[in-house]
C-alpha positions as YAML, in Angstrom:
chain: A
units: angstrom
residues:
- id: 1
  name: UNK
  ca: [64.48, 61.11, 14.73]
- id: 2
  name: UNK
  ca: [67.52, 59.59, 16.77]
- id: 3
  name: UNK
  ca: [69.23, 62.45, 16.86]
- id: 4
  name: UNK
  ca: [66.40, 64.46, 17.70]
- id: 5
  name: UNK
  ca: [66.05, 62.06, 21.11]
- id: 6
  name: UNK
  ca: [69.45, 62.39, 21.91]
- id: 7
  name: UNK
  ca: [69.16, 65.85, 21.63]
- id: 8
  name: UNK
  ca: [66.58, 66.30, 23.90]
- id: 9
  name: UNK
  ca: [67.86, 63.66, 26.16]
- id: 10
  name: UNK
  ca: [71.45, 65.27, 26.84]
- id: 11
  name: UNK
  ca: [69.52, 68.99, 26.84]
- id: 12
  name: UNK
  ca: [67.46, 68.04, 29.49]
- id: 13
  name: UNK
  ca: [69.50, 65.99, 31.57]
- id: 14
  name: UNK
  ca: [72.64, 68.66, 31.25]
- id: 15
  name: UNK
  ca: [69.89, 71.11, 32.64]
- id: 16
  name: UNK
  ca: [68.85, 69.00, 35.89]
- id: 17
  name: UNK
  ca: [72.73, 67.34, 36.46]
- id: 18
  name: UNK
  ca: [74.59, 71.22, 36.48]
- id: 19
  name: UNK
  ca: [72.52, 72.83, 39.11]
- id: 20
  name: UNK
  ca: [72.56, 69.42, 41.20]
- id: 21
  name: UNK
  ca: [76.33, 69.30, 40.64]
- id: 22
  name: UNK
  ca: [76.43, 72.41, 41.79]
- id: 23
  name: UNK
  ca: [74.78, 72.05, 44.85]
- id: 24
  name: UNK
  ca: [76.48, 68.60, 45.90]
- id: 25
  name: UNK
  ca: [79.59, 70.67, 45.61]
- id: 26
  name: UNK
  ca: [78.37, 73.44, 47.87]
- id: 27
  name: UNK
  ca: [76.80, 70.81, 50.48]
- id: 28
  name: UNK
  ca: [80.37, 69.13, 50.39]
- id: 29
  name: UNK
  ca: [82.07, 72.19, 51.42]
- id: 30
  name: UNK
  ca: [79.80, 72.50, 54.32]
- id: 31
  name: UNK
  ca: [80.25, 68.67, 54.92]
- id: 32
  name: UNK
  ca: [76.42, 68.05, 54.87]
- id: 33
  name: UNK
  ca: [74.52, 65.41, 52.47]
- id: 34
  name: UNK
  ca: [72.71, 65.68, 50.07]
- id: 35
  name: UNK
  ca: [70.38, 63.78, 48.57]
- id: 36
  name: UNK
  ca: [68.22, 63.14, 45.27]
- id: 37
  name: UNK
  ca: [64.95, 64.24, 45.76]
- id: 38
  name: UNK
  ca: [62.07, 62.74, 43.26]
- id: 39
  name: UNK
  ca: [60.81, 66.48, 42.55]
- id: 40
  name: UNK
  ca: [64.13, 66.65, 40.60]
- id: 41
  name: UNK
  ca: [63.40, 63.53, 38.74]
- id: 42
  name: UNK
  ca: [59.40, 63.97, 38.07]
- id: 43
  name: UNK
  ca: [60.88, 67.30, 36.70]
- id: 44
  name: UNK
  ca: [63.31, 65.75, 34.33]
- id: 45
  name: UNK
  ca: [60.58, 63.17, 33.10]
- id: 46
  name: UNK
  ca: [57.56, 66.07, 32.36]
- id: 47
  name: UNK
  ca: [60.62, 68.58, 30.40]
- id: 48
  name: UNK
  ca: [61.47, 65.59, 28.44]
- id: 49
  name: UNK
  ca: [58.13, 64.78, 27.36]
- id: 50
  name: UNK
  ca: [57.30, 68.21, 27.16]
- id: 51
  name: UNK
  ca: [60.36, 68.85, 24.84]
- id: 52
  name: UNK
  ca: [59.51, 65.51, 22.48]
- id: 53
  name: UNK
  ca: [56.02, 67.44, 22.10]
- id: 54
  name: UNK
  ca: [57.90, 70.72, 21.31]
- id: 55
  name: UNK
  ca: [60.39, 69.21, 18.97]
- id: 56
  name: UNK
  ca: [57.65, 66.85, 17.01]
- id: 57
  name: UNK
  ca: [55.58, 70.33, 16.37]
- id: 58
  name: UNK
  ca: [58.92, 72.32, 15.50]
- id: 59
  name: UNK
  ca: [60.94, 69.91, 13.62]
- id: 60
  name: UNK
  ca: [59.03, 69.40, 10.92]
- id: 61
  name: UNK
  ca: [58.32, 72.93, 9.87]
- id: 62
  name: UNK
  ca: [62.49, 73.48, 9.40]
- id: 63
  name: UNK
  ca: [63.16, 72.43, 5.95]
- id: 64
  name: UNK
  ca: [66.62, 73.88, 6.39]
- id: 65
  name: UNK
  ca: [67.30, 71.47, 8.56]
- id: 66
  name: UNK
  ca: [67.27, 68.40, 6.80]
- id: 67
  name: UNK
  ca: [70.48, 66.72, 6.10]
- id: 68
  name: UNK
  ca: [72.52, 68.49, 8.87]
- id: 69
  name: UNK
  ca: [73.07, 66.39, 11.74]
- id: 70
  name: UNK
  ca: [74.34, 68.91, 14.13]
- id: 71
  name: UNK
  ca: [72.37, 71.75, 13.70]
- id: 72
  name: UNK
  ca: [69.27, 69.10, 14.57]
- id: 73
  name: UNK
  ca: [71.10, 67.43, 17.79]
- id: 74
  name: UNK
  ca: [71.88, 71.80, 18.94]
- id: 75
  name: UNK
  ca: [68.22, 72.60, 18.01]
- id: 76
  name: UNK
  ca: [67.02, 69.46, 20.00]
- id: 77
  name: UNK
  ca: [69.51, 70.47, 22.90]
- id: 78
  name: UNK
  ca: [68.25, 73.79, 23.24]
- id: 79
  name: UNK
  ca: [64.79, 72.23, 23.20]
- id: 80
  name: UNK
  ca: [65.35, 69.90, 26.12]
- id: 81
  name: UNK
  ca: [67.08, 73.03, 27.62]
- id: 82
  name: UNK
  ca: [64.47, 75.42, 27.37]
- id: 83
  name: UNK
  ca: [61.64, 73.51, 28.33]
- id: 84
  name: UNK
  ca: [63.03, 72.08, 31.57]
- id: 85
  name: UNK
  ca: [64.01, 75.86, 32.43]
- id: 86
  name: UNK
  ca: [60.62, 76.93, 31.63]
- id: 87
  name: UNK
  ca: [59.31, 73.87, 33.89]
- id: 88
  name: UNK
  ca: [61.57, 75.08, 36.48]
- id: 89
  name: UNK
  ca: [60.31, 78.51, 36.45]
- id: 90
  name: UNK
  ca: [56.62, 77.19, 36.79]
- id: 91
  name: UNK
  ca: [57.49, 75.21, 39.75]
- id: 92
  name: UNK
  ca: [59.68, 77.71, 41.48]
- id: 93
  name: UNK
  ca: [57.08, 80.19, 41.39]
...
């Protein structure tokens, strides 16, 4: 189950920390600031609990996947992933 976590973890944090990268770097090339705003963070929080809820109902029904450690941290990964894109998408629109 630790990898699982850690799955999730780095999938859903890679998803919020590339776009805000992103846009640091563009605000820096017009030499304005930019700050962390707690919609990005209350975001992060609700994917990753989202994705633990996905993963503990998807996990276990995968008997291929016992025994291979990195096929369970890429599934988790993509779970984080997914689930803070499709969080995203809700709140965009």
């Amino acid at each position: 189950m630790g990898i699982v976590l850690t799955g999730l973890f780095f999938g859903v944090l890679a998803r919020v920390v590339l776009p805000y990268l992103r846009k640091l770097k563009e605000a820096t090339d017009a030499g304005k600031p930019l700050k962390v705003e707690a919609r990005y963070v209350i975001t992060a929080l609700f994917s990753l609990v989202a994705s633990m809820v996905a993963a503990v109902l998807i996990l276990p029904n995968m008997p291929a996947l016992i025994g291979s450690p990195l096929i369970i941290f890429a599934l988790a990964f993509s779970t984080g992933w997914a689930c803070t894109d499709m969080v995203n998408q809700v709140i965009s629109t």
